[in-house]
C-alpha positions in Angstrom: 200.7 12.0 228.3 201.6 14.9 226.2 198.2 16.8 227.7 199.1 15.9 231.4 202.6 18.1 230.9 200.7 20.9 228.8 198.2 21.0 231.3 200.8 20.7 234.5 202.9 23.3 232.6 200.0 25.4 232.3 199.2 25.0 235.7 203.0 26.1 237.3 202.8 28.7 234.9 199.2 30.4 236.2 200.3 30.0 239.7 203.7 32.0 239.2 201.7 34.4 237.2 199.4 35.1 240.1 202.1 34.9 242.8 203.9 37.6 241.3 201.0 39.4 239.9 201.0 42.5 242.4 204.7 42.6 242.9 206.6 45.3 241.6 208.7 44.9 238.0 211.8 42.9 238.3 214.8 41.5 236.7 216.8 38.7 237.2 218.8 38.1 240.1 222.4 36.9 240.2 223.5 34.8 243.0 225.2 37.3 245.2 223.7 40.7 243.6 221.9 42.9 246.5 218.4 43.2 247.0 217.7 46.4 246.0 219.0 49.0 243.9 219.1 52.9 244.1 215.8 54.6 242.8 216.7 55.9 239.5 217.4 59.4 239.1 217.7 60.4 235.5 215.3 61.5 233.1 214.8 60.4 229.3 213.5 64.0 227.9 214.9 67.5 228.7 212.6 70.2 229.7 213.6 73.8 229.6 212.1 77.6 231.1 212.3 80.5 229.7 210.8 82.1 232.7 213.9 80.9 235.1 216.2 80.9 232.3 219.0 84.0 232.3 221.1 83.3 228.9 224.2 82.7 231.1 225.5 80.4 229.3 226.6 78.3 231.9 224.6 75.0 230.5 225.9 75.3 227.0 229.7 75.3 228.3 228.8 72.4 230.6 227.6 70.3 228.0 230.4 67.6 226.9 229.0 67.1 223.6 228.2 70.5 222.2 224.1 69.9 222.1 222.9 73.3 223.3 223.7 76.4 221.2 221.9 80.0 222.4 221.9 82.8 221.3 220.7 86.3 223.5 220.2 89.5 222.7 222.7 92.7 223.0 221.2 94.8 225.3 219.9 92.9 228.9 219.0 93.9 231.8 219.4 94.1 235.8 217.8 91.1 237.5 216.2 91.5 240.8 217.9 88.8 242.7 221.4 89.1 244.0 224.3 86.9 241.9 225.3 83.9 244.5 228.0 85.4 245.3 226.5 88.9 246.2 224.3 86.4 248.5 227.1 84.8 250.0 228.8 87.6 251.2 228.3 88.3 255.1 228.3 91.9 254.2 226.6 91.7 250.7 229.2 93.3 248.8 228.0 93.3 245.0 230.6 91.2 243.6 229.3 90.5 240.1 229.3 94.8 239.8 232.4 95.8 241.1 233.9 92.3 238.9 232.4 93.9 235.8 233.5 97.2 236.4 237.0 95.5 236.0 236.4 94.0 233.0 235.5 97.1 231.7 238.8 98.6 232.4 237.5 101.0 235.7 239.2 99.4 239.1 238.5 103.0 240.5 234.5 102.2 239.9 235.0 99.0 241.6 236.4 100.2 244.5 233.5 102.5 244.4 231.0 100.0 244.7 232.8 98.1 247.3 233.3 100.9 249.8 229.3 101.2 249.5 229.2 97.8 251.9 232.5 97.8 253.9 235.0 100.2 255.6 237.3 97.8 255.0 238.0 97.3 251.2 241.8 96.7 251.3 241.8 94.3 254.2 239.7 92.3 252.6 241.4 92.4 249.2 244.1 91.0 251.2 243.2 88.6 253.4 239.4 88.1 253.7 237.8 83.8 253.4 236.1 85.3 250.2 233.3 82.9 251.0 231.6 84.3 248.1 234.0 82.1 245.9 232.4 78.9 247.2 229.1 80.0 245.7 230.2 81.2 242.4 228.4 79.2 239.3 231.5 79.2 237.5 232.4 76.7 239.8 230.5 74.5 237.6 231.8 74.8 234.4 235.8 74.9 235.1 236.8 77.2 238.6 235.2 79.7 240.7 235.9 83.6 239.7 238.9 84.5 242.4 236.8 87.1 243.5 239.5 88.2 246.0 242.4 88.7 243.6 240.0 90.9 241.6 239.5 93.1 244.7 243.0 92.8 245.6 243.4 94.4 241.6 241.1 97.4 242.2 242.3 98.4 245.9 246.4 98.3 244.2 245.1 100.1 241.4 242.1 102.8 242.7 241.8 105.9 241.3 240.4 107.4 244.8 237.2 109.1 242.9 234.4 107.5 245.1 235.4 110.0 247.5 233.2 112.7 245.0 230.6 111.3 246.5 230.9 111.2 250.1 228.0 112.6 251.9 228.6 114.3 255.2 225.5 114.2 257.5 224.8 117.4 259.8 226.0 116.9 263.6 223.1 114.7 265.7 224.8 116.1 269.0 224.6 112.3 270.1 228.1 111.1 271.6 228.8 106.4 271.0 231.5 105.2 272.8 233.1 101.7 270.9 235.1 99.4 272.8 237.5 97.6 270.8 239.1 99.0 267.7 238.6 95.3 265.7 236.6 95.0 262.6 233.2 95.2 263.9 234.0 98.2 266.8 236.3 100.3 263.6 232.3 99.5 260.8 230.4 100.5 263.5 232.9 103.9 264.0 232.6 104.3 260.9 228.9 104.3 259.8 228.0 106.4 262.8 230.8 109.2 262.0 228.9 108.9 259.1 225.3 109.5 260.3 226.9 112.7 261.6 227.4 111.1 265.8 230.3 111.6 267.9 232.2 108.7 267.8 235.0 107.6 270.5 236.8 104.5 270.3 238.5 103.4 273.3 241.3 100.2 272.5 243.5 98.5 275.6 246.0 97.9 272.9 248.9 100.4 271.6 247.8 100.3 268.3 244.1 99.8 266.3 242.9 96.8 264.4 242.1 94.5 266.6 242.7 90.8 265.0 243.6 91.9 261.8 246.5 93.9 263.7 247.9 91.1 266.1 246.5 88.2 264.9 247.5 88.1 261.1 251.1 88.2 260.3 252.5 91.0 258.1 253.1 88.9 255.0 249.4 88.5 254.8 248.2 92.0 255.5 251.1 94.5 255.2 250.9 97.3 258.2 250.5 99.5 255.5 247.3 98.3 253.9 245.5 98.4 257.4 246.7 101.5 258.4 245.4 103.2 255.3 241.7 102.0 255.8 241.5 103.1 259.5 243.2 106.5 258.5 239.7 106.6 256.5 237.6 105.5 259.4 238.9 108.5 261.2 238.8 110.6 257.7 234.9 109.8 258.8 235.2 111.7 261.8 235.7 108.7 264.1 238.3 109.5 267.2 240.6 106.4 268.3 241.9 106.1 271.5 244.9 104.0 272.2 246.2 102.3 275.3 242.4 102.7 277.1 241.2 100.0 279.3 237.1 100.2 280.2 236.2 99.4 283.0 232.4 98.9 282.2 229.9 99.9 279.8 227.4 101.3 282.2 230.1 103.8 283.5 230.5 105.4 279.8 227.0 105.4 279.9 226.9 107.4 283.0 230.1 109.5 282.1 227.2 111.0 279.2 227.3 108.7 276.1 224.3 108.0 274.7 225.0 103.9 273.7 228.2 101.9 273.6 229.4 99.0 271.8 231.4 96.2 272.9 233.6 94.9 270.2 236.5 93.6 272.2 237.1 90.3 270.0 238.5 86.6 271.0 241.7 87.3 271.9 242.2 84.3 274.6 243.9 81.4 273.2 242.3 77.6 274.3 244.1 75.3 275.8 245.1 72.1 274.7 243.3 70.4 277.7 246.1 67.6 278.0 248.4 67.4 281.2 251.5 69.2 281.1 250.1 72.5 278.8 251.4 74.6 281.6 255.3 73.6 280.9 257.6 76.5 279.9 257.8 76.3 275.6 254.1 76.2 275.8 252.4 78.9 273.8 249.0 79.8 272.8 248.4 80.8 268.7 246.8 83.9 269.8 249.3 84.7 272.0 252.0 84.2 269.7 251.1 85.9 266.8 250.1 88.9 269.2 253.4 89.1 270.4 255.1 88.7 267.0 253.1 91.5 265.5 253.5 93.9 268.1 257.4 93.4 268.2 258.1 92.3 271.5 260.8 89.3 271.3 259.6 86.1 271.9 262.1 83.1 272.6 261.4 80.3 269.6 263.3 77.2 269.7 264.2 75.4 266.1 261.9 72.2 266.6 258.0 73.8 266.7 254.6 72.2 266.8 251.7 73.7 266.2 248.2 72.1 267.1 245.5 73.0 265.4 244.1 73.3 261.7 242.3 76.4 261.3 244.2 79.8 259.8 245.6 80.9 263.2 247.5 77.7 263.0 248.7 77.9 259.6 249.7 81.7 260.3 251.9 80.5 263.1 253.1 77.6 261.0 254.6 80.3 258.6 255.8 82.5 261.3 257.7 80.5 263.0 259.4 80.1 259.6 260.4 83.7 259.2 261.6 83.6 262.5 264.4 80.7 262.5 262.2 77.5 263.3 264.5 74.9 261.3 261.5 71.9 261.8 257.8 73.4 261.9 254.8 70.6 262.1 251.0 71.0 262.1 249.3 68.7 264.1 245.3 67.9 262.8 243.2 65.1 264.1 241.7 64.9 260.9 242.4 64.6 257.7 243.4 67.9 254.8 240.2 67.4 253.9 238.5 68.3 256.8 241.2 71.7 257.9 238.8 74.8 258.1 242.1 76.7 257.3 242.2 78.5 253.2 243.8 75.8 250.8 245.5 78.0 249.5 247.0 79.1 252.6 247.7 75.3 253.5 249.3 75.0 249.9 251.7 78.4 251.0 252.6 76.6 253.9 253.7 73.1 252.8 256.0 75.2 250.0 258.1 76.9 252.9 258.6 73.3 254.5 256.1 73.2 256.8 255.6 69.5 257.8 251.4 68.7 257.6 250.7 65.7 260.5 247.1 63.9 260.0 245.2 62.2 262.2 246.7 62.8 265.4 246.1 64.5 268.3 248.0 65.2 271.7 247.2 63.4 274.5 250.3 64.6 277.1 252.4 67.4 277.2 255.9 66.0 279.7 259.5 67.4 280.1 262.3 64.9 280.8 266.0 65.1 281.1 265.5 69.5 280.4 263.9 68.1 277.1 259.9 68.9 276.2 258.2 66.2 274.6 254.7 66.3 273.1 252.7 63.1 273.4 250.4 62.5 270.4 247.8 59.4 269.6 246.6 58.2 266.3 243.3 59.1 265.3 241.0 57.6 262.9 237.5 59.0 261.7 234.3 58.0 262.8 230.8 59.3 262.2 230.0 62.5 261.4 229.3 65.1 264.3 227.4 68.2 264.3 230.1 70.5 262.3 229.4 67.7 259.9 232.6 66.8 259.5 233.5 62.8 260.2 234.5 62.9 264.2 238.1 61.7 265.0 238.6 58.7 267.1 241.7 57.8 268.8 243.3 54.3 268.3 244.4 52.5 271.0 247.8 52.1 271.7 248.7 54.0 269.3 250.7 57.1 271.4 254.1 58.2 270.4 256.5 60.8 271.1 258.2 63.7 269.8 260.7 66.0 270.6 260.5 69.6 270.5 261.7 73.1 271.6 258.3 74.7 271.5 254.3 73.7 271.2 251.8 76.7 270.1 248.5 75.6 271.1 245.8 77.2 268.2 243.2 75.3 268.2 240.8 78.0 268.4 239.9 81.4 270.9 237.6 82.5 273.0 236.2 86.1 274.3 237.9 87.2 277.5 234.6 89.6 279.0 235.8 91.3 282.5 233.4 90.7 284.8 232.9 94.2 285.6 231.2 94.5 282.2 228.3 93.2 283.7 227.4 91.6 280.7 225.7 87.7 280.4 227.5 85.8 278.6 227.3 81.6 277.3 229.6 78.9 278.3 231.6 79.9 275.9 232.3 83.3 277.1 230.3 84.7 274.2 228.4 87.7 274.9 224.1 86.9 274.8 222.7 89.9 272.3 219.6 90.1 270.5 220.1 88.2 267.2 218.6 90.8 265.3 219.6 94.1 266.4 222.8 92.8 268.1 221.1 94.6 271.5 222.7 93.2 275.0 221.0 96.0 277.4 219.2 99.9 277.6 222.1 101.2 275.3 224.3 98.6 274.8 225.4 96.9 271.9 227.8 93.9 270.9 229.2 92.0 268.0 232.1 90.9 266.1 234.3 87.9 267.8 233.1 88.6 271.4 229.4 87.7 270.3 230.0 84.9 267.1 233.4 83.3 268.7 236.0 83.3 265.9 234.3 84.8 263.3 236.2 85.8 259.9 237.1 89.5 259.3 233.7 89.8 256.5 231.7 88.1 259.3 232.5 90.9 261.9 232.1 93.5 259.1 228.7 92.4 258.5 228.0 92.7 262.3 229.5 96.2 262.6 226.8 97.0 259.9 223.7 95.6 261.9 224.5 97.3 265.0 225.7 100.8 263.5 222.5 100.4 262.0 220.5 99.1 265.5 222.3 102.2 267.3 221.2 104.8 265.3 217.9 103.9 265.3 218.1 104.0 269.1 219.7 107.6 268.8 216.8 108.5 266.7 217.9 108.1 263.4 216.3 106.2 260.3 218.5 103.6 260.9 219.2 104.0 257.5 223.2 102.9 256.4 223.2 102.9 253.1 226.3 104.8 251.2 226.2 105.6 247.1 229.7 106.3 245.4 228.5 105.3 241.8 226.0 106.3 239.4 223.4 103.7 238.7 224.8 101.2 236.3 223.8 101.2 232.1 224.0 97.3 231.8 226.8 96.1 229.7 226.0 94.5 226.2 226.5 90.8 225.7 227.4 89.5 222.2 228.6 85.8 222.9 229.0 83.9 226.5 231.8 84.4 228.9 235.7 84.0 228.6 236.8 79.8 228.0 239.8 80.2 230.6 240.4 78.6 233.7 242.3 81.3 236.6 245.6 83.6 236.0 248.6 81.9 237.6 249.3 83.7 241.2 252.7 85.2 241.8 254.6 85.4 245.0 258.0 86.9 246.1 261.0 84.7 245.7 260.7 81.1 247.8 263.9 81.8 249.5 263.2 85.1 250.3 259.4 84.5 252.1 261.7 82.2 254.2 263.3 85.0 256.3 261.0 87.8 255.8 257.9 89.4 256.8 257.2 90.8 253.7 254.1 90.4 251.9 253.8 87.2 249.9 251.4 87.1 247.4 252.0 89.9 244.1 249.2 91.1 242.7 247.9 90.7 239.4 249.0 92.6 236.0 246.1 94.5 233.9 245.9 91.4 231.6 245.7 88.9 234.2 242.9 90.9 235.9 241.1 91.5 232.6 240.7 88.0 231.8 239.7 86.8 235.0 236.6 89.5 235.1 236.1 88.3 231.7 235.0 84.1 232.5 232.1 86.3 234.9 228.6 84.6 234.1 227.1 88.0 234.7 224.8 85.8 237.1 223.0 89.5 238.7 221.9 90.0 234.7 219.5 89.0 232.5 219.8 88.4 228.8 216.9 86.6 227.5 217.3 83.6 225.1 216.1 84.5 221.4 217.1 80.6 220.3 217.6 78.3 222.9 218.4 74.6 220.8 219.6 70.9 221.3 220.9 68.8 219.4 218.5 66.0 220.7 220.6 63.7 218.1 223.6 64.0 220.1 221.9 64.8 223.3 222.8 61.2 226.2 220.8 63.1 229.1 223.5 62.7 231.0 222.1 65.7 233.3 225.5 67.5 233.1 224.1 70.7 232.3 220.6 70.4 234.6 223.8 69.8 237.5 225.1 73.2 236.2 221.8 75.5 235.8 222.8 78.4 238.4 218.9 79.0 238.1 216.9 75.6 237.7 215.8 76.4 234.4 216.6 73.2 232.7 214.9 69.9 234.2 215.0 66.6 234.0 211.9 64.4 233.0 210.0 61.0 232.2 208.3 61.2 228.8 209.0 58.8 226.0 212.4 58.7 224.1 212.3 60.7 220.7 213.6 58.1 218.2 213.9 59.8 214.8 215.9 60.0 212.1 215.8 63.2 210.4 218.3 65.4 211.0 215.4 68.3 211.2 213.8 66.7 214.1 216.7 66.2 216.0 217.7 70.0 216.6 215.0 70.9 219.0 213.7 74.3 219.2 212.7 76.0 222.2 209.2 75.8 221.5 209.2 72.0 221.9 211.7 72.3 225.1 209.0 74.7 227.1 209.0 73.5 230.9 205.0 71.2 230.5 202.6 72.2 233.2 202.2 69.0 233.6 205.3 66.2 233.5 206.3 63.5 235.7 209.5 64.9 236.8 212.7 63.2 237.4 214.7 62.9 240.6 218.1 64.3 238.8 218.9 67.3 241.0 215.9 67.6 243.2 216.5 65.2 246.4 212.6 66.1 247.5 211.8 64.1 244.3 214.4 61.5 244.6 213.2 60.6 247.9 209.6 60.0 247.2 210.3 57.5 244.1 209.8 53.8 244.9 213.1 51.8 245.4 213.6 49.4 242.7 213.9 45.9 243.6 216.3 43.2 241.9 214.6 40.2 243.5 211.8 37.8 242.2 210.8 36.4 245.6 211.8 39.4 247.7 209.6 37.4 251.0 211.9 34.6 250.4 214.5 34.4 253.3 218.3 35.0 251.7 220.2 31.0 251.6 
């Protein structure tokens, strides 16, 4: 009796064995557990390259346990790659330079090396997106660098002495006309005056700047501030025209210019698209601010909302503010999350008591009774859409009412191109050039808003650049841009890794007083304040190479924090056998036995290519086996 069980046993055990045989690993399954897991991602040894690796620091500051100590020599070098945030930049201003130059305690030097990219060095100091910020590697370790605040330190405190090394080219005897004194007409002006052609430009409005004169309010960018880098655009040799309407390209091309640009922005404010837009109280953001800026009186009830959730909104959020508005909302159909606007700008906005409204959008503009009323629905988010941000959905039934004295429409703007231009043009108004050379026709060039849509002030900048440098190639020149106000940089000596310090405190005029005034907000920062925020730079444009690069592999989890932070890809997660030991030599690992193999099976930590070509791991015995 005893054999027939061995034997059945036997039997029920060989045909498990085989029936599972081929089938992946497994564990055991609870009842209601899922059938499969995510493919596993971590690594169980640390591999490290000195080829990739920079002595940045950044991994040993990352670590939470203290397991990676380095030490670099004094003296580096320059690396050949731009910094991220050199990279980022529209107009590659050199960031990580002009940041050390700070921290060296020459804000004259860093204006220097910021002029050599953009006309425009105070503006931006001022008010630019700083999308370099976004790809900073400090970001990693504590906060980004505020890369803008730094500039905003050198422009308040320049000593003026790049202007030693301005360079005046002979006269071409070429003649541009610009239309549109914006950001992108006002580089282009500038670069040309520079290449030594006579530069006119012609602006329908009664003062220059473009955008950055009527659409951003005066507590932002001071008149001031603007003023003083256009007074050096025409310091350049660059002749602005006021109060001059074009009638068309080709005719300034016939009156004896040799090439025009068109830079004449995005200065038409979109409609809402909802019935009723056309009711008295109803403004458009553009509109608005233009008006505001320029000084002509516009009528502003004490109820305002504003649609919209980009900067032009939040700007007219603020200014309505200054100018009496007792109840100012913003209206977003998504979430804060999701507002393209500056967070910090958002932030500014919700301390003067402007009233944030999410997930709503309006559906019907009516006036009733000699009273306007905006009509808004509920929204909620869906699926991503192509901006890849989740798309807002409205909910049924959900429409309310609110009363109001005035709605500013800013939900974005659009190119206004006369048709006399003779110029093609998208759907969306925006001008059809050559991507590369920014060409539209024989002689005729465009950028800035009028060819991107709204663009940031950096963006047009960077555009001005390409087609100053397109045109004078036409004109017969090299084509060739380039400016150098500073003498080729001795690289600094490092003796230790960068500042521990998150960012300086910001300052601003008193609350009550930003209420009622247009004066500017933010206060720039002391010496101190400056110096320590250049000093938490990474130095990421640099190269210091490792002379002991160790971990602790005793205290080491892998818990990949420091592969996450590796501004280079130097460290790397692998499969290899644990190291078990328990010597206290063998478990502070040199660099020697942390060299990047030839050959490893690499983890998926950080490297999504990898990730996705691991197996899924499976949780179920009899995966064929239809769920009861």
């Amino acid at each position: 009796m005893a054999s027939e069980i061995i034997g059945s046993g036997l039997l029920k055990g060989l045909r498990v064995t085989l029936k599972t045989l081929f089938k992946r690993p497994v564990t055991t399954q609870y009842p209601e557990q899922k059938l499969t897991i995510s493919r596993r991602e971590r690594g169980t040894v640390l591999a490290w390259s000195a080829e990739k690796c920079t002595g940045c620091y950044t991994c040993e500051r990352a670590c939470p346990h203290g397991c990676i100590d380095i030490e670099t020599p004094e003296i580096g070098q320059k690396w050949t790659a731009q910094a991220p945030c050199t990279h980022r930049c529209p107009a590659r201003v050199d960031a990580a330079r002009y940041i050390r130059s700070i921290a060296e305690g020459k804000p004259g030097e860093a204006v220097a090396v910021i002029r050599e990219k953009i006309p425009f060095p105070s503006v931006c100091a001022y008010i630019c997106a700083h999308p370099c910020e976004s790809a900073c590697n400090r970001g990693a370790i504590d906060e980004p660098i505020s890369i803008r605040k730094l500039k905003r330190y050198a422009v308040d405190n320049d000593s003026g002495e790049w202007r030693n090394m301005i360079k005046r080219a002979l006269p071409t005897g070429k003649s541009v006309a610009v239309i549109g004194a914006g950001p992108a007409g006002l580089t282009v002006a500038y670069y040309l005056a520079r290449k030594g052609h006579a530069v006119t430009v012609l602006e329908a409005l009664p003062s220059p700047g473009g955008m950055m004169k009527v659409g951003i309010p005066d507590y932002r960018l001071p008149v001031r501030i603007l003023d003083a880098d256009i007074k050096e655009i025409e310091n350049a040799g660059a002749v602005i025209k006021t109060g001059v309407r074009v009638e068309s390209p080709a005719k300034l091309i016939a009156e004896g210019y040799n090439a025009v640009f068109v830079g004449v922005g995005a200065h038409q404010a979109m409609p809402l698209g909802v019935p009723g837009e056309s009711e008295p109280g109803v403004l458009g953001g553009v509109d608005f601010l233009r008006e505001v800026n320029l000084g002509t009186p516009v009528k502003l009830g004490k109820r305002v909302a504003i649609v919209g959730g980009g900067n032009t909104a939040i700007d007219c959020a603020r200014t309505a503010v200054r100018m009496g508005a007792s109840e100012v909302s913003l209206v977003y159909r998504r979430t804060r999350a999701e507002m393209p606007a500056a967070p910090e700008e958002v932030e500014e906005a919700v301390e003067e008591g402007v009233k944030l409204v999410f997930l709503a959008a309006p559906s019907k503009i009516l006036r009733a009774e000699g009273k306007l009323f905006l009509e808004c629905v509920r929204m909620k988010l869906g699926a991503e859409d192509s901006s890849g941000r989740r798309k807002p959905e409205p909910v049924s039934g959900s429409e309310y009412l609110t009363e109001l004295d005035n709605i500013i429409s800013a939900v974005s703007q659009s190119p206004v191109i006369p048709k006399s231009f003779a110029m093609k043009a998208d759907r969306g108004s925006r001008l059809i050039v050559d991507p590369e050379t920014l060409v539209a026709s024989a002689g005729i060039f465009a950028g800035g808003d009028d060819v991107l849509g709204p663009a940031t002030v950096i963006e047009c900048i960077a555009q001005g650049r390409t087609a100053a440098s397109s045109i004078d190639l036409y004109l017969g020149g090299n084509g060739d841009i380039t400016e150098v106000f500073t003498a080729p940089e001795k690289v600094a000596e490092r003796t230790g890794g960068p500042l521990e310090a998150f960012r300086p405190f910001g300052d601003a005029i008193a609350h009550e007083k930003r209420l009622h005034t247009f004066e500017g907000v933010e206060i720039g920062w002391s010496n101190e304040d400056a110096l320590l925020e250049a000093s938490r730079c990474l130095r990421c444009d640099l190269t210091y190479k490792p002379e002991k690069w160790q971990l602790k592999g005793g205290q080491c989890i892998y818990c990949g924090l420091c592969v996450e932070a590796c501004p280079f890809d130097a460290l790397y997660m692998g499969y290899e056998y644990e190291r078990n030991t328990y010597t206290a030599a063998d478990q502070t690992l040199e660099k020697e036995a942390l060299m990047t193999p030839e050959v490893r099976r690499p983890s998926g930590y950080m490297h999504p290519e990898i990730a996705r070509s691991l197996p899924a791991q499976s949780l179920l015995l009899d995966t064929d086996k239809p769920k009861k």
